[in-house]
C-alpha positions, 0 to 999 in steps of 0.5 A: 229516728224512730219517729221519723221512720214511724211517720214515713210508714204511717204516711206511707199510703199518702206518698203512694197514693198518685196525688199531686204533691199539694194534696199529698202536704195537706192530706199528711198535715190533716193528719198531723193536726188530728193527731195533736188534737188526740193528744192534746184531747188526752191530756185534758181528760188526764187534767180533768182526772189530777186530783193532785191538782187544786181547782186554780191549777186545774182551770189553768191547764184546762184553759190553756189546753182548751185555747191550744185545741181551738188553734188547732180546730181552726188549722184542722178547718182552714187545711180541710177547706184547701183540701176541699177546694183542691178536690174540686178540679179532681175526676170522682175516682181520684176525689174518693181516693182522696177523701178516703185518706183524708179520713184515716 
């Protein structure tokens, strides 16, 4: 419930922002994705830092977190591309507007 109340507030300059609501989806996936690729960024430096760990397992995790970041580089990618070309039909103003939210 926290969660979501925190997500409806950190999302909240999106869903006022006057954009239509397909820009509104891919600014707030852009978002959802840059935060997984932080935390799955995290959990690498944590398996990088495990001395707990023997090398086997350490490469393993690592390899694992590794492949989970490209999927989500690619997902980032082909959301900023829609973004991108939805922007295109965009007035300047509201193509700033947007550009500034997708930078948050």
């Amino acid at each position: 419930m926290k969660a979501a109340a925190a997500e409806k507030t950190s999302n909240s300059d999106i869903d006022d922002s006057g954009l239509s609501d397909t820009v509104k989806n891919l600014l707030k996936m852009i978002r959802e994705i840059k935060k997984q690729i932080a935390e799955k960024q995290a959990e690498m430096a944590a398996v990088m830092a495990d001395r707990s760990l023997s090398p086997e397992q350490a490469q393993a995790k690592a390899a694992s977190l590794q492949s989970a970041l490209a999927g989500l580089q690619s997902a980032l990618g082909t959301a900023q591309a829609s973004l991108s070309k939805a922007m295109k039909d965009m007035s300047a103003e509201t193509a700033a507007k947007t550009a500034s939210l997708a930078m948050k």
